[in-house]
mmCIF entry with sequence, helices, sheets and N, C-alpha, C, O atoms, coordinates in Angstrom:
data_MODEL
# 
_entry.id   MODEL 
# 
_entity.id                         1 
_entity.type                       polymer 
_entity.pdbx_number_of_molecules   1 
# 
_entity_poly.entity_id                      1 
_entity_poly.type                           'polypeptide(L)' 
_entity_poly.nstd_linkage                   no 
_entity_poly.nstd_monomer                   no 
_entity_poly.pdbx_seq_one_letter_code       
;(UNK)(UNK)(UNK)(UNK)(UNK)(UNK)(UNK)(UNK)(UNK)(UNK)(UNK)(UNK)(UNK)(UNK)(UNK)(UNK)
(UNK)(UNK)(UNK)(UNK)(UNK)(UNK)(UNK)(UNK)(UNK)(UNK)(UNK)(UNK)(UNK)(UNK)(UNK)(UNK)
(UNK)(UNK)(UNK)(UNK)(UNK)(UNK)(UNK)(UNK)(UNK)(UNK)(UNK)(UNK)(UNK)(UNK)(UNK)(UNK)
(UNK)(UNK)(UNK)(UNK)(UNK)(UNK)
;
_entity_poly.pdbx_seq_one_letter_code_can   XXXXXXXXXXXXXXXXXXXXXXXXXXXXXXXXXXXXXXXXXXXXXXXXXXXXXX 
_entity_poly.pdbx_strand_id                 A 
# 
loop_
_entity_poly_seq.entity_id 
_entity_poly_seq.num 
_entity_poly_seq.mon_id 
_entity_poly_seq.hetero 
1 1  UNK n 
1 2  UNK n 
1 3  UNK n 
1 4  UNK n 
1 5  UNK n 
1 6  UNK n 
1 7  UNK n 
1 8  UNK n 
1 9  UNK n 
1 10 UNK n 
1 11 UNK n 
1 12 UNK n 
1 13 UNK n 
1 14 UNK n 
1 15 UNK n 
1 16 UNK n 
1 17 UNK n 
1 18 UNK n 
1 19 UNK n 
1 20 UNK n 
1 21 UNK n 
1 22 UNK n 
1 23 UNK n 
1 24 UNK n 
1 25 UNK n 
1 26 UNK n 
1 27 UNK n 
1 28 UNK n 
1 29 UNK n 
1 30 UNK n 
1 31 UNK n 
1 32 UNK n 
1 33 UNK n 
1 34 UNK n 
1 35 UNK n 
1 36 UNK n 
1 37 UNK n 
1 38 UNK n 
1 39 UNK n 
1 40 UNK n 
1 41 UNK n 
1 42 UNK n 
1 43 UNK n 
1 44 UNK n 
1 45 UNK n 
1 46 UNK n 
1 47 UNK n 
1 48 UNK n 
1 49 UNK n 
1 50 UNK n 
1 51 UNK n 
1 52 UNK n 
1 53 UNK n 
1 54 UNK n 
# 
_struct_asym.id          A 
_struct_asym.entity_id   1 
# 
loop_
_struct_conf.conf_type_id 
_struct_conf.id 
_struct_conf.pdbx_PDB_helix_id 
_struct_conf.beg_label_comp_id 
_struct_conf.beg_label_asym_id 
_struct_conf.beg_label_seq_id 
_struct_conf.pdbx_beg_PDB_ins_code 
_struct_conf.end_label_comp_id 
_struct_conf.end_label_asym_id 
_struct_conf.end_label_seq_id 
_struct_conf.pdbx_end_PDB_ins_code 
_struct_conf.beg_auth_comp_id 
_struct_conf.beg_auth_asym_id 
_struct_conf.beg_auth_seq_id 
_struct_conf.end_auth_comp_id 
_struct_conf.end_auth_asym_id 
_struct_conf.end_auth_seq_id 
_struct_conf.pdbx_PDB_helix_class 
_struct_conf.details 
_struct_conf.pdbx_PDB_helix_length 
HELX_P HELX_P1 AA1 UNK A 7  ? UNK A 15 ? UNK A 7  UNK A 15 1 ? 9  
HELX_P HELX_P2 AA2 UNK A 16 ? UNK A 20 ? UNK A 16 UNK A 20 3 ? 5  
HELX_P HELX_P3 AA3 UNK A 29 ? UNK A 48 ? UNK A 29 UNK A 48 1 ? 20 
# 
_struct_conf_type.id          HELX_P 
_struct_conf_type.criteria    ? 
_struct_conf_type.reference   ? 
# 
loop_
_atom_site.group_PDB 
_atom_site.id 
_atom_site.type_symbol 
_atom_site.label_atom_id 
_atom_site.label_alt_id 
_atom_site.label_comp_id 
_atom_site.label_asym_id 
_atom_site.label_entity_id 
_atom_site.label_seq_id 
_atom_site.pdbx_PDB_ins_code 
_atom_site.Cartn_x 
_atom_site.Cartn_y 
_atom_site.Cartn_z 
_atom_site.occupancy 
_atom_site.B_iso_or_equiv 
_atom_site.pdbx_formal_charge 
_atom_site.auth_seq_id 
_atom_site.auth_comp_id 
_atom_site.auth_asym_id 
_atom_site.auth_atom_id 
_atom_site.pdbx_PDB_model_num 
ATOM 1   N N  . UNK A 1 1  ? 77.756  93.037  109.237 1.00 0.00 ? 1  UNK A N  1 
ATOM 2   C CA . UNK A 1 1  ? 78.076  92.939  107.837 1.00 0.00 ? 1  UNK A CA 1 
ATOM 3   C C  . UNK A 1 1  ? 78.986  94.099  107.410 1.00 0.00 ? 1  UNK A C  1 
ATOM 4   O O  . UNK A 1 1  ? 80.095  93.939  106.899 1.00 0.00 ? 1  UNK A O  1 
ATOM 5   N N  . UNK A 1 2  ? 78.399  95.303  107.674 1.00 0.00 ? 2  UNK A N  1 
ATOM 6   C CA . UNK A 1 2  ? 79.678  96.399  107.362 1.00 0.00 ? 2  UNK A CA 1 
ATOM 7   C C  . UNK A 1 2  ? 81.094  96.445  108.472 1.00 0.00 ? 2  UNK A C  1 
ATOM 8   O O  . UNK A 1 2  ? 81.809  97.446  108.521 1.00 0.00 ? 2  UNK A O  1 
ATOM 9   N N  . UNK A 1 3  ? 81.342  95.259  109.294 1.00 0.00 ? 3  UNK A N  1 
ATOM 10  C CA . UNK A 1 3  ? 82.652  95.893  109.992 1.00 0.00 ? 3  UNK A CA 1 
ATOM 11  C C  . UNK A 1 3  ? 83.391  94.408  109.151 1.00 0.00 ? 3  UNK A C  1 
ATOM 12  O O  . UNK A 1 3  ? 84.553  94.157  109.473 1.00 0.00 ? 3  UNK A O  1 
ATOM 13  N N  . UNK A 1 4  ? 82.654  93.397  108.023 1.00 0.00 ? 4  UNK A N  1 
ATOM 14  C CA . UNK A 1 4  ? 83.554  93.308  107.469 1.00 0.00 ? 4  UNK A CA 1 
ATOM 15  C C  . UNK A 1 4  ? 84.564  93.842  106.625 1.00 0.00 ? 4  UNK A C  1 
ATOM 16  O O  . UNK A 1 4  ? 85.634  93.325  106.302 1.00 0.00 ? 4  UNK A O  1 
ATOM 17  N N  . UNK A 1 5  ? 83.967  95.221  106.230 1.00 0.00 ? 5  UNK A N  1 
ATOM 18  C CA . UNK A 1 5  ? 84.755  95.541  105.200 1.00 0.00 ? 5  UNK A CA 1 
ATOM 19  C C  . UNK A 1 5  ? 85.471  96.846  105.539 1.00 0.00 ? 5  UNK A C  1 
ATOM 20  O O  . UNK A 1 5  ? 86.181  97.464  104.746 1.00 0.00 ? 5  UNK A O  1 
ATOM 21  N N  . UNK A 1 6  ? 85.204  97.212  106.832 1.00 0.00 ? 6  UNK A N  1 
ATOM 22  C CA . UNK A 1 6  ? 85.477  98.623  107.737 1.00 0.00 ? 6  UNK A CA 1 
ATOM 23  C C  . UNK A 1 6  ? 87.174  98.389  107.737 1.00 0.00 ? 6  UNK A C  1 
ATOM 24  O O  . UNK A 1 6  ? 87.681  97.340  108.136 1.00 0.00 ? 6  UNK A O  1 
ATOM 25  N N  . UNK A 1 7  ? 87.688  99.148  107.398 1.00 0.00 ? 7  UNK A N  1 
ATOM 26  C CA . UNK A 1 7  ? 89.001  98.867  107.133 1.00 0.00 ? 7  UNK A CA 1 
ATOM 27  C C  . UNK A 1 7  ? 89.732  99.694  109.005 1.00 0.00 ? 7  UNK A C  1 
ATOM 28  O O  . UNK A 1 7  ? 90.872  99.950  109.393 1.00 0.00 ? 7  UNK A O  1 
ATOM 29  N N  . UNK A 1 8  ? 88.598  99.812  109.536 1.00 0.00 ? 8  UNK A N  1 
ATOM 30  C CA . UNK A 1 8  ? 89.337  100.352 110.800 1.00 0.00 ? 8  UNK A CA 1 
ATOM 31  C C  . UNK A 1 8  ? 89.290  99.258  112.083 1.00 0.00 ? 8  UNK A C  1 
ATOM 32  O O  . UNK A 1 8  ? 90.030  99.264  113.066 1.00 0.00 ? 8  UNK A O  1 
ATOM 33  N N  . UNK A 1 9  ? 88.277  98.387  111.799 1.00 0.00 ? 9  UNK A N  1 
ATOM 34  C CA . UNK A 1 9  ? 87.845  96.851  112.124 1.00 0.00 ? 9  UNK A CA 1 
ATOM 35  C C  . UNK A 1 9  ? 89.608  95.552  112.352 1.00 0.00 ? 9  UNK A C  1 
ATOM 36  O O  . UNK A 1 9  ? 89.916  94.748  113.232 1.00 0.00 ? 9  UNK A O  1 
ATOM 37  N N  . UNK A 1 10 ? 90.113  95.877  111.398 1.00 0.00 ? 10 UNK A N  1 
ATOM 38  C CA . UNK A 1 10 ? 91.528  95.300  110.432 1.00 0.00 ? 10 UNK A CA 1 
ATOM 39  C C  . UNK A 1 10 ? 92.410  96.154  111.423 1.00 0.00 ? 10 UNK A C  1 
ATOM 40  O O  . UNK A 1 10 ? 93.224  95.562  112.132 1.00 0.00 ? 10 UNK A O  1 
ATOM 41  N N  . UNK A 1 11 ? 92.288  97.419  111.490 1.00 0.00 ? 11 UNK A N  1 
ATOM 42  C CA . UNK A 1 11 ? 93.442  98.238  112.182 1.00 0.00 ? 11 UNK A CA 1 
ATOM 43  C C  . UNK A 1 11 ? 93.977  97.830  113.656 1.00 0.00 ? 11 UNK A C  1 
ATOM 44  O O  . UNK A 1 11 ? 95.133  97.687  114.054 1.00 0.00 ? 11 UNK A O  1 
ATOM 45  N N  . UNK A 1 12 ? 92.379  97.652  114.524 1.00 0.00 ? 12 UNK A N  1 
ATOM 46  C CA . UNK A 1 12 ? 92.291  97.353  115.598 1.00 0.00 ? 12 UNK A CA 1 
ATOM 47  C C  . UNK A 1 12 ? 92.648  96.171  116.290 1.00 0.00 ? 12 UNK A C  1 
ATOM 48  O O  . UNK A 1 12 ? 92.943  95.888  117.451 1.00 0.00 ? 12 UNK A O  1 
ATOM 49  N N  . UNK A 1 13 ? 92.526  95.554  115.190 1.00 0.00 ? 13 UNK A N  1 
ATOM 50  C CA . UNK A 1 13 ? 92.649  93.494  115.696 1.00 0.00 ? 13 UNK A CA 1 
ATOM 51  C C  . UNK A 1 13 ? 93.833  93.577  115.625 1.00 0.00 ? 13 UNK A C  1 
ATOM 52  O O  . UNK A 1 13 ? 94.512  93.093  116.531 1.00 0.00 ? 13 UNK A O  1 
ATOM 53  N N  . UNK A 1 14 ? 94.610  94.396  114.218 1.00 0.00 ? 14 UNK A N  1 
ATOM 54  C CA . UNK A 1 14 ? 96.633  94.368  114.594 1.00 0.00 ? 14 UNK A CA 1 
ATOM 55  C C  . UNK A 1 14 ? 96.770  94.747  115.574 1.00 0.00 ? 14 UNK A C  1 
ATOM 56  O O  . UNK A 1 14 ? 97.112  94.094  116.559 1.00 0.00 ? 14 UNK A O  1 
ATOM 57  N N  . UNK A 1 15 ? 96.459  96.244  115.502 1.00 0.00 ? 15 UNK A N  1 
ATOM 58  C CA . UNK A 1 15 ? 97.442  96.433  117.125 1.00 0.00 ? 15 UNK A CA 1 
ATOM 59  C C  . UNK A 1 15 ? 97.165  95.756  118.960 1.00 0.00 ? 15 UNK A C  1 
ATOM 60  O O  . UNK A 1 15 ? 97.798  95.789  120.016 1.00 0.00 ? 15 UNK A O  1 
ATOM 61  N N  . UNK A 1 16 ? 96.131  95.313  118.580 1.00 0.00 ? 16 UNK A N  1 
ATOM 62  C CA . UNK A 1 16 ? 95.293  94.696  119.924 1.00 0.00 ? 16 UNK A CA 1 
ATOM 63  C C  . UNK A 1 16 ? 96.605  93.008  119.718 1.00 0.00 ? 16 UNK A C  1 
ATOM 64  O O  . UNK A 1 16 ? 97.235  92.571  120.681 1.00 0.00 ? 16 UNK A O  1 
ATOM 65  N N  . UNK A 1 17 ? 96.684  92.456  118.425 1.00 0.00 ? 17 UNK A N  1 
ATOM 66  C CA . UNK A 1 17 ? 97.525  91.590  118.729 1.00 0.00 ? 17 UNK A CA 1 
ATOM 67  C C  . UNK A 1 17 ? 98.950  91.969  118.710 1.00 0.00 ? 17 UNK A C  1 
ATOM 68  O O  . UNK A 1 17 ? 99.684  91.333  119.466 1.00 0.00 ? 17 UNK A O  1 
ATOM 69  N N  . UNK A 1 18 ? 99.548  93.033  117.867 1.00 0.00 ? 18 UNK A N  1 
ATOM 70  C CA . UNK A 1 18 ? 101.081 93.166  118.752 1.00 0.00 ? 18 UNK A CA 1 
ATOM 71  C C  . UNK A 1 18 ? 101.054 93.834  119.640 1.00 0.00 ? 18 UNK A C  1 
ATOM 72  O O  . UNK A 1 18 ? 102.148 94.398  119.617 1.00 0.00 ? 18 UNK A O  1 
ATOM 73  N N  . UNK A 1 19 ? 100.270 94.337  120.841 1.00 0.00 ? 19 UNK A N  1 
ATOM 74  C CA . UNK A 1 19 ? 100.094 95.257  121.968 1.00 0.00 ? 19 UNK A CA 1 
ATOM 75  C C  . UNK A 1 19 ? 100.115 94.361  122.722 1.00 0.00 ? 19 UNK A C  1 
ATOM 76  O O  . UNK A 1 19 ? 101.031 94.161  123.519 1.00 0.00 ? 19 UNK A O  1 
ATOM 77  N N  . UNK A 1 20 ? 98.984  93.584  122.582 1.00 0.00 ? 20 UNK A N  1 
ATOM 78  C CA . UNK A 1 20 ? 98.236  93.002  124.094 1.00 0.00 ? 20 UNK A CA 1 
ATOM 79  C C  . UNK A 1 20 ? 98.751  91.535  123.837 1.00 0.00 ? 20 UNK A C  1 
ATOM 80  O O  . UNK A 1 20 ? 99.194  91.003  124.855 1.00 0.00 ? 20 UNK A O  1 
ATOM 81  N N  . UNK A 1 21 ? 98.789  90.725  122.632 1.00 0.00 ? 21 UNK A N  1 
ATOM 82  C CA . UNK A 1 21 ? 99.423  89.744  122.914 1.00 0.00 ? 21 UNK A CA 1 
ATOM 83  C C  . UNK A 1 21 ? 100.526 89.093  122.502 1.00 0.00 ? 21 UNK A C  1 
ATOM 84  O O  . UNK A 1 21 ? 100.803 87.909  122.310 1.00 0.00 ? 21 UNK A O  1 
ATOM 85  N N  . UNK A 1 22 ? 101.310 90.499  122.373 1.00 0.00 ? 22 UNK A N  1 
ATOM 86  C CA . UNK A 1 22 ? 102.856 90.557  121.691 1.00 0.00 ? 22 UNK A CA 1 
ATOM 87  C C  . UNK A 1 22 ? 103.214 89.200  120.725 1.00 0.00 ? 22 UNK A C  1 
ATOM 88  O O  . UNK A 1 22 ? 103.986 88.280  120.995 1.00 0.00 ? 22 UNK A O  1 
ATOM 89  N N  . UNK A 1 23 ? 102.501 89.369  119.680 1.00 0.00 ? 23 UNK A N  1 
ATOM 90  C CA . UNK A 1 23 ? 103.108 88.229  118.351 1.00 0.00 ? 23 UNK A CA 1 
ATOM 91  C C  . UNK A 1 23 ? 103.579 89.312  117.477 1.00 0.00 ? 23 UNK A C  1 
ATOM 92  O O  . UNK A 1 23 ? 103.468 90.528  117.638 1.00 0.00 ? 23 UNK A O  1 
ATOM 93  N N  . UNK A 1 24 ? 104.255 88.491  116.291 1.00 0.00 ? 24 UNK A N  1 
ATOM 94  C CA . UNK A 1 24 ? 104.917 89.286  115.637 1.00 0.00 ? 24 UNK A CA 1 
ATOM 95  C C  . UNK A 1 24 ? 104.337 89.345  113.855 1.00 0.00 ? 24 UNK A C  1 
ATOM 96  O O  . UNK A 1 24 ? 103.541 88.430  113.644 1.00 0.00 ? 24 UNK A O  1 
ATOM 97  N N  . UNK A 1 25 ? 104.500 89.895  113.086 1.00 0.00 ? 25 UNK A N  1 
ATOM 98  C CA . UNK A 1 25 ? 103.835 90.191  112.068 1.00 0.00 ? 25 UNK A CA 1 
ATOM 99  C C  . UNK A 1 25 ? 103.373 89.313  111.297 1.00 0.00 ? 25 UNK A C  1 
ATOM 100 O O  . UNK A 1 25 ? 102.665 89.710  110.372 1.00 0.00 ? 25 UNK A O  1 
ATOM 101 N N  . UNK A 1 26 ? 103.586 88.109  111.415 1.00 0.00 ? 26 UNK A N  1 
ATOM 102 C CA . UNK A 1 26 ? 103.286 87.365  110.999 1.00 0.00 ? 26 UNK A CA 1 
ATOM 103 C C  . UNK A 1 26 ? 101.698 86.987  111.229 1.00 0.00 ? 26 UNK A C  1 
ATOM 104 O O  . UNK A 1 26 ? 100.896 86.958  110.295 1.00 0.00 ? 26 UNK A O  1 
ATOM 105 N N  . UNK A 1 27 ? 101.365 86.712  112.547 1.00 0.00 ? 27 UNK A N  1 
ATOM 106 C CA . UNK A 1 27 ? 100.050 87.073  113.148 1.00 0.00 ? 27 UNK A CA 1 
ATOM 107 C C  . UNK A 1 27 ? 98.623  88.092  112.179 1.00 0.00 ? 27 UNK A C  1 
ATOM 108 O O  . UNK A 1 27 ? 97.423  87.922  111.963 1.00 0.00 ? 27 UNK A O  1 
ATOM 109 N N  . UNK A 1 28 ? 99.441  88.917  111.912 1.00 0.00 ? 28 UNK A N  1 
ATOM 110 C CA . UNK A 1 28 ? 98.689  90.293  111.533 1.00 0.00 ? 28 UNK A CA 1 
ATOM 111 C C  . UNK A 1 28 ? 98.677  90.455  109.906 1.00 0.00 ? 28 UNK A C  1 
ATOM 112 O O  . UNK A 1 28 ? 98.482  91.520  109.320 1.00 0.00 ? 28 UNK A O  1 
ATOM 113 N N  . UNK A 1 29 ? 98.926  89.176  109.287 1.00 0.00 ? 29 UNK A N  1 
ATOM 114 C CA . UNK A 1 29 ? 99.427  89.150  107.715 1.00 0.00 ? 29 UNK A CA 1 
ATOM 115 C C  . UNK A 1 29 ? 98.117  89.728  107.015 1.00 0.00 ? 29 UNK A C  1 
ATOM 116 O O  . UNK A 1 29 ? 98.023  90.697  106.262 1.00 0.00 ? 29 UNK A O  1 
ATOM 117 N N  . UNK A 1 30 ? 97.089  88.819  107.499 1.00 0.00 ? 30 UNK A N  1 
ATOM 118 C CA . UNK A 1 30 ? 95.802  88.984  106.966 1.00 0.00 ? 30 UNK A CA 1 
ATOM 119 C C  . UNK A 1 30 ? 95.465  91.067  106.949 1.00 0.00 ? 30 UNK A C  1 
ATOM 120 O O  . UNK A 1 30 ? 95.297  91.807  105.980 1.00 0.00 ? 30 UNK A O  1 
ATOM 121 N N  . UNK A 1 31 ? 95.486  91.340  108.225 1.00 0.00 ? 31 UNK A N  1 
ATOM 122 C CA . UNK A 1 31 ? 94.967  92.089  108.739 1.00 0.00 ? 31 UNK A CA 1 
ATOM 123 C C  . UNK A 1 31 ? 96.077  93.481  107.117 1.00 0.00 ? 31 UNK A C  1 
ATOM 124 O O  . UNK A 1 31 ? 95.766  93.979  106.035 1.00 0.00 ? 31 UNK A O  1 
ATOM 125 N N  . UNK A 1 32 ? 97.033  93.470  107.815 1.00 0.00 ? 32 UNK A N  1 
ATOM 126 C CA . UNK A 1 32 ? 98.172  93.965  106.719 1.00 0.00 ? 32 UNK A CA 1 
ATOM 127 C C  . UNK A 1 32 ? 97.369  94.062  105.166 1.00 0.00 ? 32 UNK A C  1 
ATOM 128 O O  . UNK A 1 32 ? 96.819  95.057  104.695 1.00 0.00 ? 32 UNK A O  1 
ATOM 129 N N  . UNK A 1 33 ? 97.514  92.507  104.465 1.00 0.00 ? 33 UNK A N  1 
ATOM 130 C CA . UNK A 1 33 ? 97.091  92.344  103.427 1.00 0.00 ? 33 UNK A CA 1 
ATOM 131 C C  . UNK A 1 33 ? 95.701  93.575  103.112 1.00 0.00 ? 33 UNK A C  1 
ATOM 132 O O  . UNK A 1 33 ? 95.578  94.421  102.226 1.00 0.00 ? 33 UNK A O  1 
ATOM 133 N N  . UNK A 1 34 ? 94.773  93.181  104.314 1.00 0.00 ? 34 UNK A N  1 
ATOM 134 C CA . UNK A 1 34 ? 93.507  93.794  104.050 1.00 0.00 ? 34 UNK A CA 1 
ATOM 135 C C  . UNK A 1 34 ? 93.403  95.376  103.800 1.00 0.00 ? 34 UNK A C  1 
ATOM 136 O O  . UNK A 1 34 ? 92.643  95.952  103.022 1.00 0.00 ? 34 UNK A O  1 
ATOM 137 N N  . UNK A 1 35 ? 94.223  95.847  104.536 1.00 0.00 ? 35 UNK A N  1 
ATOM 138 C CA . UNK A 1 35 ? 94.783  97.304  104.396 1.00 0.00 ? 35 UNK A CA 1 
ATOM 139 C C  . UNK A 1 35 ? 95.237  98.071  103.745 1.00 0.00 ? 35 UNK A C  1 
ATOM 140 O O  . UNK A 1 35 ? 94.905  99.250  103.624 1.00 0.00 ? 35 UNK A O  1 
ATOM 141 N N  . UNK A 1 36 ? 96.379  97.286  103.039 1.00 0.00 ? 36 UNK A N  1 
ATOM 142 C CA . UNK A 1 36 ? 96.878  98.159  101.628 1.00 0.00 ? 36 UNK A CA 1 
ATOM 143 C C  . UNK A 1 36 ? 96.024  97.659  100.900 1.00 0.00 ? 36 UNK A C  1 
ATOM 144 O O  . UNK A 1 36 ? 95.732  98.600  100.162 1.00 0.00 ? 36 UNK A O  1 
ATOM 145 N N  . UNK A 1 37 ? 95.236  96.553  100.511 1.00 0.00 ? 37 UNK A N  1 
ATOM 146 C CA . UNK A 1 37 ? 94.518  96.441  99.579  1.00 0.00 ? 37 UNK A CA 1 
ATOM 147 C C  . UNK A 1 37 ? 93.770  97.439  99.263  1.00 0.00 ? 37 UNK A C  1 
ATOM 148 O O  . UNK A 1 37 ? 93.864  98.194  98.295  1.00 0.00 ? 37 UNK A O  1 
ATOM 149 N N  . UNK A 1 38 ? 92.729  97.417  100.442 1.00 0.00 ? 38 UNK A N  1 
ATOM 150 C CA . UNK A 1 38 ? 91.951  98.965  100.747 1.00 0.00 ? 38 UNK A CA 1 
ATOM 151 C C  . UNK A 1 38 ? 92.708  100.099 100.431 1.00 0.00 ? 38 UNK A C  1 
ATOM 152 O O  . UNK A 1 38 ? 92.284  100.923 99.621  1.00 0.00 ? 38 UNK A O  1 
ATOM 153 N N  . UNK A 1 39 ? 93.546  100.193 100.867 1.00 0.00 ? 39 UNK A N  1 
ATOM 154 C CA . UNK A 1 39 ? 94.391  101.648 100.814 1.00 0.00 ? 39 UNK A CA 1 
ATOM 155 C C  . UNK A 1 39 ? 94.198  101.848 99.420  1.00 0.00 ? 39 UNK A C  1 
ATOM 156 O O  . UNK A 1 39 ? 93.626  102.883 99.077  1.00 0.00 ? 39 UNK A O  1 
ATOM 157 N N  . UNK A 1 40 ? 94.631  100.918 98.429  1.00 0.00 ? 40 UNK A N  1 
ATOM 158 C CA . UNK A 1 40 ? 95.374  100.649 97.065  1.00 0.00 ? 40 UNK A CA 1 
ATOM 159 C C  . UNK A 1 40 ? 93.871  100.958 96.404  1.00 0.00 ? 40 UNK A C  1 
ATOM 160 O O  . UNK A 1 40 ? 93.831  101.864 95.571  1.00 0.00 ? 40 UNK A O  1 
ATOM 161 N N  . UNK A 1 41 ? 92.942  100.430 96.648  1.00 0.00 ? 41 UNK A N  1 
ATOM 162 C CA . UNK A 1 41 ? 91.779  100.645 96.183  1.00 0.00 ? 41 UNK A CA 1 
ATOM 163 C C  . UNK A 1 41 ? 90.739  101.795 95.887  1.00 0.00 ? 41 UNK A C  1 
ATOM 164 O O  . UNK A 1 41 ? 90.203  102.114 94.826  1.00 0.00 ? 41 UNK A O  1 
ATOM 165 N N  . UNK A 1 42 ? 90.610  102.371 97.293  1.00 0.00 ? 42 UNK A N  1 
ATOM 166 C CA . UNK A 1 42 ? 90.519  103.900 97.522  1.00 0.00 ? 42 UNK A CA 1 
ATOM 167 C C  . UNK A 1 42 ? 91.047  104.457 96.986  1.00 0.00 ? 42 UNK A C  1 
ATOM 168 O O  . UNK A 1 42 ? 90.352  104.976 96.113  1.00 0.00 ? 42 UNK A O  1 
ATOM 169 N N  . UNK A 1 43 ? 92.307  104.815 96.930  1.00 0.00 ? 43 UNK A N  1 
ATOM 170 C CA . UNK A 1 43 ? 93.245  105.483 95.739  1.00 0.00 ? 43 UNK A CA 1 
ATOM 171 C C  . UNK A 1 43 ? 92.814  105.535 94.943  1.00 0.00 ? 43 UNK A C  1 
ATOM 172 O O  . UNK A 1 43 ? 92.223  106.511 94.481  1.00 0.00 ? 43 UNK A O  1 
ATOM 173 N N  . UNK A 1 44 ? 93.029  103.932 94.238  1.00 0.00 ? 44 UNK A N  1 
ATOM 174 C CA . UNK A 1 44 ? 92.791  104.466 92.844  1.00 0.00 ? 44 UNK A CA 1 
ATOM 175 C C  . UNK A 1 44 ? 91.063  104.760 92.587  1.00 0.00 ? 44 UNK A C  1 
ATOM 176 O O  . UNK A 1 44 ? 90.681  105.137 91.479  1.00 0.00 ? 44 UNK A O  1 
ATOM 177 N N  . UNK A 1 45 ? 90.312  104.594 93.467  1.00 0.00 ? 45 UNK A N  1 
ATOM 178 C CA . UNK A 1 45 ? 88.932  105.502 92.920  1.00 0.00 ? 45 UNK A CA 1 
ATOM 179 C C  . UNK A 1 45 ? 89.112  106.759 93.252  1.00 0.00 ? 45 UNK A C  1 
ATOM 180 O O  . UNK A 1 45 ? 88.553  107.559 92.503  1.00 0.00 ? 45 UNK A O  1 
ATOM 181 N N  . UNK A 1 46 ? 89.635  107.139 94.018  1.00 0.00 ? 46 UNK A N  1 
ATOM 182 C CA . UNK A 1 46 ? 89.672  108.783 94.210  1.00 0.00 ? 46 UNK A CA 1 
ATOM 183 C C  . UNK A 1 46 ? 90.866  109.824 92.914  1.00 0.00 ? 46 UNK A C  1 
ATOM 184 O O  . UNK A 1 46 ? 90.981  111.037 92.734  1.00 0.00 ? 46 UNK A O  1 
ATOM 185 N N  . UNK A 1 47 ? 91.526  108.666 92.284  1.00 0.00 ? 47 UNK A N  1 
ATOM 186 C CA . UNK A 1 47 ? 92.195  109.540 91.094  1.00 0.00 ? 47 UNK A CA 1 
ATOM 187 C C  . UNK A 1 47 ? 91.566  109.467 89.971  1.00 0.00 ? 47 UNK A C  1 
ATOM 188 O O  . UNK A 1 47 ? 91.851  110.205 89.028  1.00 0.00 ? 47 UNK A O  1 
ATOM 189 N N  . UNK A 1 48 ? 90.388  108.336 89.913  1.00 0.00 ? 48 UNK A N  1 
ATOM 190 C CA . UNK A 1 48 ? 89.435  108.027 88.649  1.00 0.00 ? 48 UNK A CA 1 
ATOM 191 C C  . UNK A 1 48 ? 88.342  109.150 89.124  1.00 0.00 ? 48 UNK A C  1 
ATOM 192 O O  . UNK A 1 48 ? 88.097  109.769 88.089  1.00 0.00 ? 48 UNK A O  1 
ATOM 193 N N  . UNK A 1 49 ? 87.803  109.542 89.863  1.00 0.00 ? 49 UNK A N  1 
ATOM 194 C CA . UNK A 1 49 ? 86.955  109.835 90.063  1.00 0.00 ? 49 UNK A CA 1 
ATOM 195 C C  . UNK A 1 49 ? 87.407  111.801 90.846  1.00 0.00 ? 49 UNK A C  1 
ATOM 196 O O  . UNK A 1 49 ? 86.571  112.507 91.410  1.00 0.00 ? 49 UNK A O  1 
ATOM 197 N N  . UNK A 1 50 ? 88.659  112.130 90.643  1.00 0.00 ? 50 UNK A N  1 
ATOM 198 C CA . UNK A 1 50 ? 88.640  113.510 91.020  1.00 0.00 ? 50 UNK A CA 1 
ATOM 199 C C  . UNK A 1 50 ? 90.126  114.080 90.197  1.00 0.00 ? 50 UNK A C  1 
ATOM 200 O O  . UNK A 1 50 ? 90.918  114.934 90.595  1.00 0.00 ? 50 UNK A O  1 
ATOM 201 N N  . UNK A 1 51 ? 90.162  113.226 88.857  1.00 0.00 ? 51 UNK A N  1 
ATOM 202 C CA . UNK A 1 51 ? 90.910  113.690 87.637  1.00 0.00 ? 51 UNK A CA 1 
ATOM 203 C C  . UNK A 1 51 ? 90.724  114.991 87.778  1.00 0.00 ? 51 UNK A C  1 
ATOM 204 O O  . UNK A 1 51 ? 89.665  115.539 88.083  1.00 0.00 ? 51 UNK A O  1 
ATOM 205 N N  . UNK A 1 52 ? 92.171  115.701 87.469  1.00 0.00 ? 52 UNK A N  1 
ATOM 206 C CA . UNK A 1 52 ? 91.895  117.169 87.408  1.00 0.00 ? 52 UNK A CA 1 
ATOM 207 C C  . UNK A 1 52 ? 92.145  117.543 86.456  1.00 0.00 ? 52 UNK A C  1 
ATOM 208 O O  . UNK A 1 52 ? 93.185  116.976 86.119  1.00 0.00 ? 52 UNK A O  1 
ATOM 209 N N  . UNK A 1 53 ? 91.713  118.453 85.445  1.00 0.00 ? 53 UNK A N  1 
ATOM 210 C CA . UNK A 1 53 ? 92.067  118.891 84.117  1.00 0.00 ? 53 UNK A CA 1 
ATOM 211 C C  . UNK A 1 53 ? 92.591  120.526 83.747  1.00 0.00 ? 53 UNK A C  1 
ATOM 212 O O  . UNK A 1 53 ? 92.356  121.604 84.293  1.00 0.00 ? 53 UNK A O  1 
ATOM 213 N N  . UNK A 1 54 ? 93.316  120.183 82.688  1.00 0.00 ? 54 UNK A N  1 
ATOM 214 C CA . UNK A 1 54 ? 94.665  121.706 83.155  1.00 0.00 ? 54 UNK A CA 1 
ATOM 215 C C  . UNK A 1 54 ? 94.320  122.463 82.109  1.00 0.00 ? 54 UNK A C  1 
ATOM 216 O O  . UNK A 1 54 ? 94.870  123.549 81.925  1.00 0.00 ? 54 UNK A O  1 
# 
């Protein structure tokens, strides 16, 4: 249940498919998508949540 959402889970399946069974990005859309989402997400809780004040 948690390596659905393990964003390092996503990392591995890309490069295992343009490495090992040389397709091209298209293959890996999902995987992509899932990543910046995450990325995009994290972010923005870590600027809501470690606002700095001047």
């Amino acid at each position: 249940m948690i390596t659905a959402i393990d964003p390092f889970t996503y990392a591995v399946h890309g490069f295992k498919a343009l490495i090992l069974k040389n397709t091209d990005l298209g293959a890996v859309g999902f995987d992509l998508i899932f990543l910046f989402g995450f990325a995009a997400l994290t972010l923005g809780a870590a600027t809501v949540l470690f606002r700095r004040t001047l």
